[in-house]
N, C-alpha and C positions, 0 to 999 in steps of 0.2 A: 128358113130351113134349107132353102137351094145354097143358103149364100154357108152353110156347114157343113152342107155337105163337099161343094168345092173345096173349102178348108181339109175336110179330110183327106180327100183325095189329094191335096198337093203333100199335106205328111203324108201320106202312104206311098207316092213316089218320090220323094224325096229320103224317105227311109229304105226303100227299094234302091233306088241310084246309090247313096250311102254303101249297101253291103255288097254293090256289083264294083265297086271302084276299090283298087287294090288300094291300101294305105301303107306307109310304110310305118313300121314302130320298130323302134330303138329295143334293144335286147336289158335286162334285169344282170346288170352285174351280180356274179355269184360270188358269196364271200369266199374266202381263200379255206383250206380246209386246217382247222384247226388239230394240231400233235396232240397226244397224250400228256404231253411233257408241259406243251401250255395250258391246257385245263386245271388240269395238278398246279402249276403256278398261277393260277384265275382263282383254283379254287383256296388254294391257300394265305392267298392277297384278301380275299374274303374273309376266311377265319378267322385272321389277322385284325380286319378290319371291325366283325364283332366280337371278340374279344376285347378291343380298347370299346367298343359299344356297352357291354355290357360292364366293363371297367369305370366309366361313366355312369351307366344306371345308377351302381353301386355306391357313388362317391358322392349322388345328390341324392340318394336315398337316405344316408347318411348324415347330408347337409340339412334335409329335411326334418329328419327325427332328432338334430342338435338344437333348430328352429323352435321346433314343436317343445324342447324341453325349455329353452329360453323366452320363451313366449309363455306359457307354465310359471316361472321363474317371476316375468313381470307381471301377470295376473297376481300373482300373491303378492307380490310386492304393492303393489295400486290396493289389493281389496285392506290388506293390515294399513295404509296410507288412509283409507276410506274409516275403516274403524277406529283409525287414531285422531280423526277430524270431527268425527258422529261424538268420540268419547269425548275431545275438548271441549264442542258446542253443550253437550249435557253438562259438563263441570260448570262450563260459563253461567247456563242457563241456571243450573240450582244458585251458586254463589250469587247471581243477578236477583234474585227471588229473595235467597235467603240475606243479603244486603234488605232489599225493600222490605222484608219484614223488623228485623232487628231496627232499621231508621225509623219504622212506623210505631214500633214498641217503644227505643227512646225517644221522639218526638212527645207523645199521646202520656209518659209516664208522668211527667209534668201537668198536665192537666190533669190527668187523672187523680193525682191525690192534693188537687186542689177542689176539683169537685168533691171527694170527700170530705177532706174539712170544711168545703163549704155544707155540706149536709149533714154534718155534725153541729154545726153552727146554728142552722137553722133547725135541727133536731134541740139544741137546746134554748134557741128561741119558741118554739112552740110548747114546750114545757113551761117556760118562766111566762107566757100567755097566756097560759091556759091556768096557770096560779094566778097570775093577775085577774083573771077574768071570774075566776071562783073566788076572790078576795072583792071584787064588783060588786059581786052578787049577794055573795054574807053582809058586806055592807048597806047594799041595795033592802035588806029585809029591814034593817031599824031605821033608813035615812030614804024620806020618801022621794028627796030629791035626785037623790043618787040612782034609784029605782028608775025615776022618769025617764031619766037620762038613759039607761040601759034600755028599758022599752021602746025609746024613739029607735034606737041602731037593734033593735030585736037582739038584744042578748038575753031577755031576760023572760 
């Protein structure tokens, strides 16, 4: 604490000595006094100067709202691009579909009316069996041997 308090005391004479010692300082050059005549020509270099300011503003104001409209312009142009790509992909896709069905129909029509005939076929083989088989059996009542024969395979 002695050793801050000497500290102070040397700032305090040292800021004491500071204000007893004359210093010299240089004087603030004053600007020169400006005319009516130059203000008026200050201030009309000015006006001057925002007038083309606002002559500017005006010109990208402008260039902005021409942007804005062409930017517009290619959004529609992209979204009708986008619905003419969505509407091809749908064409493709039905024509892709409606191909695999038509190949699957003539493929399948071939077999198809050959399964039929074949079960026409065999609709009239079970017909001409089953007359056979009722012909077995009338036989079967007067011929004992015929008979037998049917009982071994249980037809009778």
């Amino acid at each position: 604490m002695g050793a801050m308090s000497r500290f102070g005391k040397i700032v305090v004479l040292f800021v004491f000595m500071a204000l007893l010692c004359p210093v010299k300082m240089e004087a603030i050059e004053t600007a020169p006094p400006l005319s009516d005549r130059d203000i008026i020509e200050r201030l009309t270099k000015l006006e001057a100067g925002q007038s083309h300011l606002v002559a500017k503003i005006d010109a990208n104001t402008a260039a902005i709202a021409q942007l804005r409209q062409d930017m517009n312009a290619q959004f529609d142009r992209l979204s009708q691009l986008m619905l003419g790509i969505l509407g091809a992909f749908t064409v493709l896709v039905a024509v892709t579909i409606g191909f695999a069905l038509w190949d699957h129909r003539t493929m399948v029509r071939p077999f198809e009316s050959k399964v039929q005939a074949m079960e026409e076929e065999l609709a009239r083989d079970r017909e001409s069996l089953h007359s056979l088989l009722e012909a077995f059996r009338s036989l079967g009542k007067s011929d004992e041997r015929v008979a037998d024969v049917l009982r071994q395979f249980r037809l009778l």
